[in-house]
Backbone as CSV, one residue per row, in Angstrom:
resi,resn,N_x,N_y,N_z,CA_x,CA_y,CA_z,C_x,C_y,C_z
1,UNK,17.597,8.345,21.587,17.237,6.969,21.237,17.333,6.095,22.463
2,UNK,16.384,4.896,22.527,16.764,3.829,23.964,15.660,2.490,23.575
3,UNK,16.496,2.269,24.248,15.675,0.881,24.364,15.022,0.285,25.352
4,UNK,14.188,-0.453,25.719,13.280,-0.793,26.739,12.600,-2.043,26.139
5,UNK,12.091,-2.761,27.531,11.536,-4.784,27.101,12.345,-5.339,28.229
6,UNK,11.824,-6.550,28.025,12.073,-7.546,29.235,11.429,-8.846,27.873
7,UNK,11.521,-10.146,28.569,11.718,-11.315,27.364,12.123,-11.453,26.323
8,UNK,11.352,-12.067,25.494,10.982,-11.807,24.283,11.148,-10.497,23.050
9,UNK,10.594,-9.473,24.130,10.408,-8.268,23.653,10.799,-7.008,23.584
10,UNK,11.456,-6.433,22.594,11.941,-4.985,23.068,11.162,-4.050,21.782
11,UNK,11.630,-2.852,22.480,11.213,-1.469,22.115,12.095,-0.598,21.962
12,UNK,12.370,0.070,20.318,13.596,0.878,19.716,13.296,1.995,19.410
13,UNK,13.410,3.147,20.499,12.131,3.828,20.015,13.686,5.578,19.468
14,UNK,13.217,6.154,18.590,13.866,7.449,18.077,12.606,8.411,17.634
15,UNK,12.699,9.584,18.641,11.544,10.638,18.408,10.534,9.637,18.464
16,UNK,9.328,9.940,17.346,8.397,9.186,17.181,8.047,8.131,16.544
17,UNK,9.588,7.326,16.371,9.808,6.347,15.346,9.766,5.275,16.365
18,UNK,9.028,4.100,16.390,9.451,2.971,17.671,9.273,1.449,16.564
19,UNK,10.412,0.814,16.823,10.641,-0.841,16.402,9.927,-1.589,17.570
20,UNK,9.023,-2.379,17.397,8.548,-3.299,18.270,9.076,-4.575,18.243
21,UNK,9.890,-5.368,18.967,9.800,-6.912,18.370,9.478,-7.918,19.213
22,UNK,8.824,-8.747,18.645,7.611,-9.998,19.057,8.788,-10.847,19.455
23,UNK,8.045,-12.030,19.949,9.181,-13.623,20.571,9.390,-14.135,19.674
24,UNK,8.249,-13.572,17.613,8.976,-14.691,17.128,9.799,-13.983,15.934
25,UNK,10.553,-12.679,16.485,11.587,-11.963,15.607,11.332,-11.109,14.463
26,UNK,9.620,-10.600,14.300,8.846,-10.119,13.533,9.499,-8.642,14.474
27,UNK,8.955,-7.340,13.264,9.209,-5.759,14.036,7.984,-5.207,13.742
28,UNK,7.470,-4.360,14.451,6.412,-3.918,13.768,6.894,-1.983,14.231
29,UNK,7.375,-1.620,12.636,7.310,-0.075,12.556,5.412,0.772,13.093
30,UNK,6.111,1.508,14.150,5.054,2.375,14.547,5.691,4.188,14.670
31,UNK,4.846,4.894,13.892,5.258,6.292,13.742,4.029,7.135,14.005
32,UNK,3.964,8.002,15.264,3.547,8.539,15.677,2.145,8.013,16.435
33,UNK,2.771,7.037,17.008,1.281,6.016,17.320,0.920,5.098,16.846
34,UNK,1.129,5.157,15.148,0.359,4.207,14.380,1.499,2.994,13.521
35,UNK,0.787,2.267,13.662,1.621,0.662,13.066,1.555,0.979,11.463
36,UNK,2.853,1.107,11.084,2.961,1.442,9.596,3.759,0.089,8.634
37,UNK,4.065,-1.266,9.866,4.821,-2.166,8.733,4.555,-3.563,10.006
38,UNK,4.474,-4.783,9.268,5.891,-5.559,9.625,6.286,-6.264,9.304
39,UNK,7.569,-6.558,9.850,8.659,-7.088,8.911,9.130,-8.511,10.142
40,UNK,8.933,-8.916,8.994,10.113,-10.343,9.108,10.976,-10.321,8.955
41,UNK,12.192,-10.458,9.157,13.505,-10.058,8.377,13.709,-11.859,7.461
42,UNK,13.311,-12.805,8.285,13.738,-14.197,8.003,12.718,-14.786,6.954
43,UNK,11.955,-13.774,6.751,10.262,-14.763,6.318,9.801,-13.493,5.463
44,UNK,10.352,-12.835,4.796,9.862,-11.676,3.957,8.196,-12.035,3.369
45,UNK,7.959,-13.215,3.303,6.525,-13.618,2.631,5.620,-14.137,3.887
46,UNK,5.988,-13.653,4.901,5.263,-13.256,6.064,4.412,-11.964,6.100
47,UNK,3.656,-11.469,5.652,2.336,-10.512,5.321,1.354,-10.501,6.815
48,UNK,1.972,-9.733,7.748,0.878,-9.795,8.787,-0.651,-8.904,8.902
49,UNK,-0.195,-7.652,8.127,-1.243,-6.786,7.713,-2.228,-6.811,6.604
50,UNK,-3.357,-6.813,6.731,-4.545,-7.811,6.069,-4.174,-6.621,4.674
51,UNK,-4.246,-5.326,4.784,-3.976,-4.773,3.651,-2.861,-5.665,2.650
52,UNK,-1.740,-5.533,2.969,-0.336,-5.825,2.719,-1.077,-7.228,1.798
53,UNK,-1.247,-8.455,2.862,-1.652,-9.413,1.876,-2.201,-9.114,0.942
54,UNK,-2.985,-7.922,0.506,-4.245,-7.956,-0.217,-3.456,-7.110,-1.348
55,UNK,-2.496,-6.227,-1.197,-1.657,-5.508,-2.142,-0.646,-6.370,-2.750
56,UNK,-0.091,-8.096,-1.849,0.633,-8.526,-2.503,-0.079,-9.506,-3.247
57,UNK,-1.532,-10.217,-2.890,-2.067,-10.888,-3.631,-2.392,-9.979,-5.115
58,UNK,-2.860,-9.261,-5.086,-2.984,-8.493,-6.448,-1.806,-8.228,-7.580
59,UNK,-0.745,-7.874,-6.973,0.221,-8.037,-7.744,1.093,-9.181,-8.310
60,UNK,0.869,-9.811,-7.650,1.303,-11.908,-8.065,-0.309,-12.313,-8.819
61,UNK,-1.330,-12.072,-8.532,-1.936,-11.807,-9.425,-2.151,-11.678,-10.955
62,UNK,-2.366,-10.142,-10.962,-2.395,-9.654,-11.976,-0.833,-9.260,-12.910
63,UNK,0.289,-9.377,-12.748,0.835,-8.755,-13.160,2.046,-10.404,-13.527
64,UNK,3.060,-10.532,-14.408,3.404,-11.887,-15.104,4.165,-12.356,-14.037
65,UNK,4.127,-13.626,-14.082,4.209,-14.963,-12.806,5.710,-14.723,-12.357
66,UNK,6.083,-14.668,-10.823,7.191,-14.853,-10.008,8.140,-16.069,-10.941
67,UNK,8.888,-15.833,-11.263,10.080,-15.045,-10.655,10.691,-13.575,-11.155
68,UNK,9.490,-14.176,-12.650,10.064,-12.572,-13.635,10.002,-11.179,-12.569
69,UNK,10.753,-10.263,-13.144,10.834,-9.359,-12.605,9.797,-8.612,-13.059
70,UNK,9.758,-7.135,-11.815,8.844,-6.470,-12.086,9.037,-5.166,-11.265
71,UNK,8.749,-3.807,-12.339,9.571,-2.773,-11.760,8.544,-2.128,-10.752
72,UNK,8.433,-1.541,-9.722,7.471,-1.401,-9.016,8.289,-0.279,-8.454
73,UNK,7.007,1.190,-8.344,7.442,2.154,-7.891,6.226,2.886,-6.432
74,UNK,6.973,2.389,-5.177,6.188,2.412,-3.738,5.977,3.760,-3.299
75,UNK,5.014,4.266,-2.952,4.557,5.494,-2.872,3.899,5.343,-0.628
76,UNK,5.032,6.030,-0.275,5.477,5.489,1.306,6.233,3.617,1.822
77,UNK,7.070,3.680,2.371,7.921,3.397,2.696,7.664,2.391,4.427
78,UNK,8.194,2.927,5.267,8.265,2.630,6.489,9.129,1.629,6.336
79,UNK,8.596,0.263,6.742,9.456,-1.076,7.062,9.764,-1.921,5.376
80,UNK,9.091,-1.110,4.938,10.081,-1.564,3.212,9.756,-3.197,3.176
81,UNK,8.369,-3.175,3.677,7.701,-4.947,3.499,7.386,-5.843,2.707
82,UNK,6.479,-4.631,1.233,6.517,-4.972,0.069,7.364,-5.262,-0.995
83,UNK,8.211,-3.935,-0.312,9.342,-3.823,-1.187,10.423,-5.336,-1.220
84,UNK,10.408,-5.298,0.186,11.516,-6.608,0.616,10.351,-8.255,-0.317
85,UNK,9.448,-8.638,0.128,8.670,-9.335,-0.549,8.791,-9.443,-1.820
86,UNK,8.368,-8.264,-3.340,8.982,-8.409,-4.178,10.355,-8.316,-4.617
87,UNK,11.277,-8.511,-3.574,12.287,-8.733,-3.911,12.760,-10.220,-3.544
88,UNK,12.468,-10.782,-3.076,12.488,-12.414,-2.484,11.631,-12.827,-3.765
89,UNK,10.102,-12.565,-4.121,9.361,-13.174,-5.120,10.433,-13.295,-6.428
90,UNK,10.375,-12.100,-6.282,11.033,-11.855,-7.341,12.606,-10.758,-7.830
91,UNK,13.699,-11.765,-7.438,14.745,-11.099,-7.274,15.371,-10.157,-8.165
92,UNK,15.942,-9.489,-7.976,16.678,-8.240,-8.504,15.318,-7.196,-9.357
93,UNK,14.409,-7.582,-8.769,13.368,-6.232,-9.808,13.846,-4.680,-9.177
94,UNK,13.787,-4.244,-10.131,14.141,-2.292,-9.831,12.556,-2.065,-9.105
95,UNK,13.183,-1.378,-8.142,11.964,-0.941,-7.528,12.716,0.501,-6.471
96,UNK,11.832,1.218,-6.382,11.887,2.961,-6.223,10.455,3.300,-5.388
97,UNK,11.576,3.742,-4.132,10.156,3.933,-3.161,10.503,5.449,-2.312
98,UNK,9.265,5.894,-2.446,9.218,7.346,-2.348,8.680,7.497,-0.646
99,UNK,9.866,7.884,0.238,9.630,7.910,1.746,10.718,9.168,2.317
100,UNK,9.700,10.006,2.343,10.018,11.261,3.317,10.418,11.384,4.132
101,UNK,10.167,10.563,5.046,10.764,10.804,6.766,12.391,9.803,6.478
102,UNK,13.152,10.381,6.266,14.682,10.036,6.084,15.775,9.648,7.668
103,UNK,14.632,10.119,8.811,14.991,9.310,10.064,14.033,7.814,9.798
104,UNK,13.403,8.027,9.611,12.450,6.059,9.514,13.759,5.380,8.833
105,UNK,13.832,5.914,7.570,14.708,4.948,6.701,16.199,4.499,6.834
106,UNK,16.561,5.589,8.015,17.651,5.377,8.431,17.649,4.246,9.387
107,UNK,16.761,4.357,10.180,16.557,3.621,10.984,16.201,1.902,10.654
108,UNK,15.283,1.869,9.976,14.932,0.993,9.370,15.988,0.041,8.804
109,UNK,17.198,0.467,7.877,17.993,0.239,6.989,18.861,-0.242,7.876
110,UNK,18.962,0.661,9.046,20.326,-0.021,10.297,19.424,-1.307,11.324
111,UNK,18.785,-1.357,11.549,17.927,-2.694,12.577,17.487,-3.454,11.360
112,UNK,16.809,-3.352,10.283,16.385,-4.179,9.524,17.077,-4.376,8.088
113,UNK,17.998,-4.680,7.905,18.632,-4.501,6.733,18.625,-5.313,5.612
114,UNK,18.533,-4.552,4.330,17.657,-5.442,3.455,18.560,-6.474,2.766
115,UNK,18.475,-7.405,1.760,18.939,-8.349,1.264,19.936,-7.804,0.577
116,UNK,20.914,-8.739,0.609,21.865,-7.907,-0.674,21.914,-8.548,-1.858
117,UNK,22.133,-7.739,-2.809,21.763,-7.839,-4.065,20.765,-6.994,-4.838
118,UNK,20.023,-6.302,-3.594,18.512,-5.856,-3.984,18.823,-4.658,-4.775
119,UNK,17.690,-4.246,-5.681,17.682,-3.287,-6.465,16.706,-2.296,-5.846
120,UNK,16.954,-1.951,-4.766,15.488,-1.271,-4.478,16.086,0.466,-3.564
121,UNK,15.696,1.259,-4.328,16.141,2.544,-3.937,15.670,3.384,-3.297
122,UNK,15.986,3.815,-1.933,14.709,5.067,-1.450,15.186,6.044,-1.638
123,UNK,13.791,7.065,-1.722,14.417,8.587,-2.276,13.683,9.078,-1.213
124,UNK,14.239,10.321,-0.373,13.684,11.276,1.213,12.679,12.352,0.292
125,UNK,11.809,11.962,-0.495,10.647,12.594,-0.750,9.518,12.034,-0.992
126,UNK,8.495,13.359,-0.780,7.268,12.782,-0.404,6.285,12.383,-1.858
127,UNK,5.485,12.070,-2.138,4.522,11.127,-3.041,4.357,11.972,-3.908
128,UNK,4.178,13.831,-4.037,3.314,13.969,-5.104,5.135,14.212,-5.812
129,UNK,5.766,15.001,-4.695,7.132,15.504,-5.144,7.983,14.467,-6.112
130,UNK,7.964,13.347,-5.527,8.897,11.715,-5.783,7.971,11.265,-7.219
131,UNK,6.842,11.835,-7.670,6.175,11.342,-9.000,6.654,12.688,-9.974
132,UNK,6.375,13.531,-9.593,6.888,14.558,-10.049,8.414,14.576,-10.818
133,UNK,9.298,13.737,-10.521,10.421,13.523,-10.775,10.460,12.161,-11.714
134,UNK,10.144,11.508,-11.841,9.897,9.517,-12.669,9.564,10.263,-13.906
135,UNK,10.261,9.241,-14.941,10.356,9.436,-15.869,8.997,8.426,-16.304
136,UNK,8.349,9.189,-17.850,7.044,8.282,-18.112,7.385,7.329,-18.606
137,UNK,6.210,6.246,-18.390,6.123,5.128,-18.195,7.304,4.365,-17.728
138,UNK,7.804,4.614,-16.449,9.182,4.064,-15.744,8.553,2.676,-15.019
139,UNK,7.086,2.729,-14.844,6.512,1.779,-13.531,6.059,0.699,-13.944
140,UNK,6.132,-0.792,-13.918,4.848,-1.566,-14.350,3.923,-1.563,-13.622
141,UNK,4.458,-1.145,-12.175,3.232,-1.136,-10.610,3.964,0.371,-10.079
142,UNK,2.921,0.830,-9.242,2.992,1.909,-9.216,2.162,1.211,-7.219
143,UNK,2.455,1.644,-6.348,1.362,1.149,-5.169,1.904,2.535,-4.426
144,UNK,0.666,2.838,-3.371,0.273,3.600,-2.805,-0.114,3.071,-1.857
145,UNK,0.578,3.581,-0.466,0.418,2.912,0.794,1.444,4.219,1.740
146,UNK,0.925,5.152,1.871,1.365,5.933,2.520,-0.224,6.720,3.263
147,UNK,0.042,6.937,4.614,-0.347,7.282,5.579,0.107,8.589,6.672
148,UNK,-0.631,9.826,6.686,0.195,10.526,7.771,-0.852,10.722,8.979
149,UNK,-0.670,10.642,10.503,-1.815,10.538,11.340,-2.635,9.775,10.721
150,UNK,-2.508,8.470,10.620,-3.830,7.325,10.321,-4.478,7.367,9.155
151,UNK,-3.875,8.817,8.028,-4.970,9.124,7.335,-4.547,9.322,5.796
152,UNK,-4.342,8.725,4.875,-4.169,9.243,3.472,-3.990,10.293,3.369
153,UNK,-2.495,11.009,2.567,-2.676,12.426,2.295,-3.606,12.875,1.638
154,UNK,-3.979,13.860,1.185,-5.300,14.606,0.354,-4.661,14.622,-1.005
155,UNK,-3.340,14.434,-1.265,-2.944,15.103,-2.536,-2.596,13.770,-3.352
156,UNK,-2.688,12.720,-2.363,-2.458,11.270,-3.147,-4.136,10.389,-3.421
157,UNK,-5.086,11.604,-3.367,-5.809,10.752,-3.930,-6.466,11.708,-4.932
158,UNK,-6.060,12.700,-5.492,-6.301,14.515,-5.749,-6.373,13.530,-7.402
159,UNK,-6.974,14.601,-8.312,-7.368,14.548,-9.770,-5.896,14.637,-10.376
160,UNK,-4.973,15.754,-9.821,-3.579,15.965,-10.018,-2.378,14.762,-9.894
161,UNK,-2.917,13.961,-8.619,-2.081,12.438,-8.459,-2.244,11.152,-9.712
162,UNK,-3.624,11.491,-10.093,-4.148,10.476,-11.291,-3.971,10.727,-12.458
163,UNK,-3.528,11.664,-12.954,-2.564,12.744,-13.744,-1.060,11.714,-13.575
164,UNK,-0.481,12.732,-13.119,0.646,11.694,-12.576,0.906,10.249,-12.971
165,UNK,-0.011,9.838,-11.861,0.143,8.089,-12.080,-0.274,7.459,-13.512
166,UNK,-1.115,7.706,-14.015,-1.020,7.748,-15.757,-0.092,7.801,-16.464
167,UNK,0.817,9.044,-15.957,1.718,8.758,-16.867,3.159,8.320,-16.518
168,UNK,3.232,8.056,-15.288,4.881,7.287,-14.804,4.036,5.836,-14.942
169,UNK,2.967,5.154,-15.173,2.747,3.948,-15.333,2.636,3.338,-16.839
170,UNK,3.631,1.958,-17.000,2.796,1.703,-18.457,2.107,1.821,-19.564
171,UNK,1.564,1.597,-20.291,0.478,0.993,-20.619,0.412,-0.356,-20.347
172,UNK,-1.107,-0.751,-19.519,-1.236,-2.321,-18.980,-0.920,-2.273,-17.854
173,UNK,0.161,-1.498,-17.322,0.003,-1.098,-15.809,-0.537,-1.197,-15.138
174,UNK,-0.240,-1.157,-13.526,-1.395,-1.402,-12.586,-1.191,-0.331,-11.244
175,UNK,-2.135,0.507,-10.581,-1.959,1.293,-10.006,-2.715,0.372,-8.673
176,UNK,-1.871,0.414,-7.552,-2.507,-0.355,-6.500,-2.402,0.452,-5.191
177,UNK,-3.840,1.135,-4.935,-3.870,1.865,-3.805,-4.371,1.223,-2.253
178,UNK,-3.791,1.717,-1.504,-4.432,1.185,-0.238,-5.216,2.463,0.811
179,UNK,-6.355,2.007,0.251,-7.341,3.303,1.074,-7.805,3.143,2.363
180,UNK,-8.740,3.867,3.067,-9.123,3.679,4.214,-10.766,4.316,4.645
181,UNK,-11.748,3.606,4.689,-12.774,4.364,4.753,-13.763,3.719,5.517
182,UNK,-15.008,4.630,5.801,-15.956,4.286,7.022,-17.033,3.170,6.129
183,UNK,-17.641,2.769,6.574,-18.914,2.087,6.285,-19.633,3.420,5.108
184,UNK,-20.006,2.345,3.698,-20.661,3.521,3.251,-19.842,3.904,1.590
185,UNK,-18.442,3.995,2.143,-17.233,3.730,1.079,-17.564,4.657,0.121
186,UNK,-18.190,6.140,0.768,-18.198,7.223,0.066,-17.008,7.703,-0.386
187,UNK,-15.590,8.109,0.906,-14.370,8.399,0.227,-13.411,7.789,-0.827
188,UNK,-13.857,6.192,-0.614,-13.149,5.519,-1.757,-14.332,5.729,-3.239
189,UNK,-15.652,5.477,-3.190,-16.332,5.987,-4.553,-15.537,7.584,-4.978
190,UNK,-15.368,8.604,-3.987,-14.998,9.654,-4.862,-13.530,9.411,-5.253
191,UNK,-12.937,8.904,-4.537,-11.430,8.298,-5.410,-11.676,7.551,-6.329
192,UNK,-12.090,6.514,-6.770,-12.999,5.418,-7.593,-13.526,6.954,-8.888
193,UNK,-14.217,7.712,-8.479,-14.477,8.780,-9.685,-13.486,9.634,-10.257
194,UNK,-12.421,9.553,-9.485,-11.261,10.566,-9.971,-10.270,9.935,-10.817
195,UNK,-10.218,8.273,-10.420,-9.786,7.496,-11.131,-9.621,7.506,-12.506
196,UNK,-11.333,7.381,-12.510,-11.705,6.619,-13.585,-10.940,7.195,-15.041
197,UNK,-11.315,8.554,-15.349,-11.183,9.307,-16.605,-9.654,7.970,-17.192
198,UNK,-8.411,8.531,-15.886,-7.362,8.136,-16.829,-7.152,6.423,-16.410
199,UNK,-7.926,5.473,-15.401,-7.590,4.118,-15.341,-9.495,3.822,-15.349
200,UNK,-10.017,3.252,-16.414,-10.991,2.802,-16.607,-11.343,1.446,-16.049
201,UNK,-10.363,1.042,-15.972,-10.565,-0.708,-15.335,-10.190,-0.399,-13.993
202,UNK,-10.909,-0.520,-12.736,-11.107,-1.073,-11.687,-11.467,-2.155,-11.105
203,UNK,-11.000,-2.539,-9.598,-11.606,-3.333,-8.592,-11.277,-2.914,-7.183
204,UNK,-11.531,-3.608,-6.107,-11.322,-3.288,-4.818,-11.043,-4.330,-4.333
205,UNK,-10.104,-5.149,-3.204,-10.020,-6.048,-2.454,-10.303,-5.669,-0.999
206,UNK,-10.920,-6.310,-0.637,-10.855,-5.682,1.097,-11.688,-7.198,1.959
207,UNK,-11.718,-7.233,2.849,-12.005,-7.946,4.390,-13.892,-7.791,3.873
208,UNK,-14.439,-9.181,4.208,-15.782,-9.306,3.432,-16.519,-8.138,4.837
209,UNK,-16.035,-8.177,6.035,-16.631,-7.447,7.086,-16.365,-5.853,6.884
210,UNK,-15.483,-5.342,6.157,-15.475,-4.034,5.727,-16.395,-3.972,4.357
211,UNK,-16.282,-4.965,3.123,-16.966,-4.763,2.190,-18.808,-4.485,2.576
212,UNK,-19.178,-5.203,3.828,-20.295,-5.407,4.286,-21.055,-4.054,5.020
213,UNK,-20.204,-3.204,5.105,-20.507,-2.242,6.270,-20.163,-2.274,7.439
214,UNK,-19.572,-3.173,8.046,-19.763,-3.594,9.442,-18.694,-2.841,10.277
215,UNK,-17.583,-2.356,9.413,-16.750,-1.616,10.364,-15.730,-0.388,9.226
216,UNK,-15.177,0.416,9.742,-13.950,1.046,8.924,-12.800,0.266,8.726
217,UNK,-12.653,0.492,7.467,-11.224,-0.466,7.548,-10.523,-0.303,6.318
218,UNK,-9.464,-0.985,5.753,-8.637,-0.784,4.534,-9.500,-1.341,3.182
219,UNK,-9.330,-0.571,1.940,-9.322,-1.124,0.849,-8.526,-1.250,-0.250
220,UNK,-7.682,-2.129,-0.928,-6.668,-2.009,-1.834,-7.428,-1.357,-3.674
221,UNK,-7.384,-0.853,-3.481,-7.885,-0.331,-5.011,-7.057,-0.803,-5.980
222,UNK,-7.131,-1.474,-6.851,-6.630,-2.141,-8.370,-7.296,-0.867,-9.687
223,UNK,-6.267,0.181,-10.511,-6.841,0.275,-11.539,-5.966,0.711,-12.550
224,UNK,-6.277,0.198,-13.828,-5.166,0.378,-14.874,-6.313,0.850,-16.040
225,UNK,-5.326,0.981,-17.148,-5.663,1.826,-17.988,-6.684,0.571,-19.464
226,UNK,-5.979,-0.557,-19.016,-6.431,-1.961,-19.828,-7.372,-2.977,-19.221
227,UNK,-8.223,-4.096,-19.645,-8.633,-4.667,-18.687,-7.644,-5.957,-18.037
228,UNK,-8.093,-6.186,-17.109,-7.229,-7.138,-15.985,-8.432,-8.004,-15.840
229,UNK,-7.990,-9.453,-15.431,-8.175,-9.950,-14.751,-9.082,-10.355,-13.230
230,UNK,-9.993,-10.133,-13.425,-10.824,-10.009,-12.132,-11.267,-11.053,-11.258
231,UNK,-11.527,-12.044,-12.344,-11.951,-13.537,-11.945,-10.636,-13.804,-11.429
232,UNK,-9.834,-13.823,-11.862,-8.339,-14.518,-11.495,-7.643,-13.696,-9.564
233,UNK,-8.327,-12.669,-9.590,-8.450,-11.529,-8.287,-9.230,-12.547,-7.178
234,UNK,-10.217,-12.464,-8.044,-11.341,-13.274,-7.126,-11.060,-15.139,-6.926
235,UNK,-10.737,-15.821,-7.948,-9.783,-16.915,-7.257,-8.617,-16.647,-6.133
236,UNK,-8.067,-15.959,-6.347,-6.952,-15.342,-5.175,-7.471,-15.113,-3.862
237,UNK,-8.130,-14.555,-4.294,-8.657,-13.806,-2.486,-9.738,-14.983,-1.987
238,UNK,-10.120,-16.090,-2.705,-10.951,-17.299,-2.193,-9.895,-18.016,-1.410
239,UNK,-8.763,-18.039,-1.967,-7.786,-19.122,-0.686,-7.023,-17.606,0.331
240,UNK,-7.537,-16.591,0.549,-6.857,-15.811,1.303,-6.962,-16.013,2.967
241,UNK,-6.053,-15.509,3.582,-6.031,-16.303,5.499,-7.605,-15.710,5.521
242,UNK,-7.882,-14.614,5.513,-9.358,-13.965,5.914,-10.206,-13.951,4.733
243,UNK,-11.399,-14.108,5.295,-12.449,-13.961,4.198,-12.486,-12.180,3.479
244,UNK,-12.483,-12.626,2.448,-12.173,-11.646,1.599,-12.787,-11.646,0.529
245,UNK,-13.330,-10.258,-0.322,-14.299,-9.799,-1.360,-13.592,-8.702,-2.184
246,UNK,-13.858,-8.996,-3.583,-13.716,-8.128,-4.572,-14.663,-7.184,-5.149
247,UNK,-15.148,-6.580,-5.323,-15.778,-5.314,-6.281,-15.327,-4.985,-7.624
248,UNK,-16.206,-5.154,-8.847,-15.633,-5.442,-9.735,-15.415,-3.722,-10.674
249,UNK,-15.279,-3.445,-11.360,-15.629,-2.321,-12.250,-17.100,-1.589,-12.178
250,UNK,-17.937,-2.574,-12.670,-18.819,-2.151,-12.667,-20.510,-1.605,-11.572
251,UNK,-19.650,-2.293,-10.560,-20.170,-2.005,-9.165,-19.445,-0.720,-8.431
252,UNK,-18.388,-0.585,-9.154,-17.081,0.718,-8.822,-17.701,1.726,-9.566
253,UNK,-17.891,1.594,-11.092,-18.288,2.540,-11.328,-20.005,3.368,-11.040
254,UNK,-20.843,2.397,-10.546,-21.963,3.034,-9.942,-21.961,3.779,-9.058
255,UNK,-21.236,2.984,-8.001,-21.038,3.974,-6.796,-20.400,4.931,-7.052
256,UNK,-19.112,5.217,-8.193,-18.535,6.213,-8.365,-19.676,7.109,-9.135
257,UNK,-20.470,6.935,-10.057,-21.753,7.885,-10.843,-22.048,8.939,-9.500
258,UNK,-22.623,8.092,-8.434,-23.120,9.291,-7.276,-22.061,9.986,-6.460
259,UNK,-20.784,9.664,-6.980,-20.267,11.002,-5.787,-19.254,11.667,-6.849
260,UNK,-18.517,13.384,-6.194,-18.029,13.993,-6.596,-16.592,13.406,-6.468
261,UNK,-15.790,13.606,-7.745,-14.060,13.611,-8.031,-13.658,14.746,-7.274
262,UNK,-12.439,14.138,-6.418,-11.895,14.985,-6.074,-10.877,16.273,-7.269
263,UNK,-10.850,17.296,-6.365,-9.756,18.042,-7.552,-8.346,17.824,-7.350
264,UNK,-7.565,19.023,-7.844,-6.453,18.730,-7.547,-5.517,19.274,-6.076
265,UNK,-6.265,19.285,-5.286,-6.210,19.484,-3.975,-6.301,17.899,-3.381
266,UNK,-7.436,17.697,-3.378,-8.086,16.095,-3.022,-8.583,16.652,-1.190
267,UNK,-8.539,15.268,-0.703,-9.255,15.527,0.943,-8.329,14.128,1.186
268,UNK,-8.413,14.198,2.854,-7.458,13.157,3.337,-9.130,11.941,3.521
269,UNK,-8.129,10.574,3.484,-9.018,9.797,4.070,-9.785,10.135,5.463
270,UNK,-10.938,9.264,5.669,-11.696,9.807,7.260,-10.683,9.294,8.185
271,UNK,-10.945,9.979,9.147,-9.572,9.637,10.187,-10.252,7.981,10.956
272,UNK,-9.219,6.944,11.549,-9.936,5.831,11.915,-10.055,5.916,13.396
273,UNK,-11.725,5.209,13.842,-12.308,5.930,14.699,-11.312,5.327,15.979
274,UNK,-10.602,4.595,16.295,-9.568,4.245,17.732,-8.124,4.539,17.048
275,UNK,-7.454,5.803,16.799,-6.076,5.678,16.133,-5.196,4.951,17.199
276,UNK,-4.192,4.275,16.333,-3.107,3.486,17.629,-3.454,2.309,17.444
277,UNK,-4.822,2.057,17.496,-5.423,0.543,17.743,-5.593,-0.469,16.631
278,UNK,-4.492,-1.027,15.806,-5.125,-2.310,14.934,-4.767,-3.362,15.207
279,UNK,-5.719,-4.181,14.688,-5.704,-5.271,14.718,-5.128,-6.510,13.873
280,UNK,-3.501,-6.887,14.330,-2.646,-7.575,14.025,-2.789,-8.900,12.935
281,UNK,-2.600,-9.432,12.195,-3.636,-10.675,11.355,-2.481,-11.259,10.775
């Protein structure tokens, strides 16, 4: 382990685990190259990652108004951003987050340490293993935001994961994925088709310049088993920092008609074309 920086700024780096921190006390978790969090420690409702906003707008959203609680079960980990967020929104909610690499969390837990009082538990396993274990309907939110090399596992977006998430979620539930795909949004339509059988109600939030074609980039997938709220999505993301677009069901499910469901294997997201390189927001 060591440290390195001059001003403002240092660098905490263990194996391939490195803490970055800015002049204005923000960290940004990076594992194996790639920026997987960041955290405020002082400002938990500080959302610098355009995804992140877009996973926490959906869930203040759709799901009953801050301060009530709300049990939420995180599927990857890193800087525990969301997690920390709904726990400030909304204090003492049970929340259970499924993160494998048990050096991150160590790490994490000792430089960034979370609020006390919090109800929020990590378990050192990985997504399909850590669902595999939840008792049904344990979740009101269920989110998915795990990444290995830049890229969605294959088995968290598999026919077998949607299985699963069906049944550790609700009924009325909300399953909130954060995908990653090229212009074209073929890999998210075949996730969007694998979906569907057991969460019929969909949407998508994403950056109007990814919805457009114009580049690869993140999409938060919204889908539950009831209908939600969409208009109320789409008021949300009208006052969002970036211009931002929804996709409703029924534009989800067209594009999903032309492509194949994955099985229970699945495929990883496309890999993103500069890994290392995003762009901070």
């Amino acid at each position: 382990m060591g440290r390195s920086g001059r001003g403002g700024h240092y660098c905490l780096r263990v194996s391939q685990i490195e803490l970055v921190r800015d002049e204005q006390g923000g960290v940004t978790v990076v594992r194996d190259g790639h920026p997987q969090s960041y955290v405020q420690p002082d400002d938990p409702e500080l959302l610098v990652f355009e995804y992140v906003q877009h996973l926490a707008l959906a869930l203040d959203a759709l799901t009953p108004s801050a301060p009530e609680r709300v049990g939420v079960t995180h599927i990857g980990g890193a800087g525990l951003t969301l997690a920390r967020y709904v726990e400030h929104t909304r204090p003492g909610s049970p929340q259970i987050v499924l993160e494998p690499d048990a050096e991150l969390t160590e790490l994490v837990r000792r430089e960034l340490p979370l609020p006390r009082g919090h109800r929020i538990r990590v378990r050192p396993v990985d997504g399909a293993q850590g669902m595999a274990a939840l008792k049904d309907a344990s979740a009101d939110v269920v989110v998915l935001d795990a990444y290995d090399d830049g890229r969605v596992p294959a088995d968290l977006t598999s026919a077998a994961f949607a299985t699963a998430a069906s049944r550790v979620i609700r009924p009325g539930g909300l399953l909130l994925m954060n995908l990653a795909d090229e212009p074209g949004l073929r890999y998210v339509a075949r996730a969007i088709a694998t979906l569907l059988p057991a969460f019929p109600h969909v949407a998508a939030v994403t950056l109007q310049e990814v919805l457009k074609g114009k580049r690869y980039g993140n999409l938060v997938v919204v889908a539950s088993d009831s209908p939600f709220d969409v208009d109320e999505l789409r008021r949300r993301t009208a006052r969002a920092d970036f211009p931002t677009g929804v996709l409703g069901t029924a534009d989800l499910a067209r594009r999903a008609r032309a492509a194949t469901a994955f099985d229970d294997i699945g495929e990883p997201s496309p890999p993103p074309p500069d890994p290392g390189r995003w762009r901070l927001r």
